[in-house]
Phi, psi and omega in degrees: 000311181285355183290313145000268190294328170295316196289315181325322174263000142312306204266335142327308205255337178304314165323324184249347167002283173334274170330290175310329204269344166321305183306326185297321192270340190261332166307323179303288188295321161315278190294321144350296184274337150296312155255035193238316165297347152258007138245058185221304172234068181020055177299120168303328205278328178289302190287000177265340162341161147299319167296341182229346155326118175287151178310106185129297206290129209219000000 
């Protein structure tokens, strides 16, 4: 039975391979892009995430 289920999700993730790292490149490029606009025109709420907050500032 777990032999099974590993190839099934092996054969899942080779079939969808694409798809993740598209999503992966578009998350990316989002947040990227998201911090580039809040420093740019300094937006506080952006730069307060947690995701962009320098290192030390809590």
């Amino acid at each position: 039975m777990n032999e099974t289920s590993t190839s099934s999700e092996q054969n899942f993730f080779q079939k969808n391979k694409a798809k993740f790292g598209l999503g992966a490149l578009v998350a990316y490029v989002l947040l990227l892009g998201l911090g580039t606009i809040g420093e740019i025109w300094e937006i506080e709420w952006i730069l307060d995430l947690p995701l962009f907050r320098p290192p030390g500032k809590y």
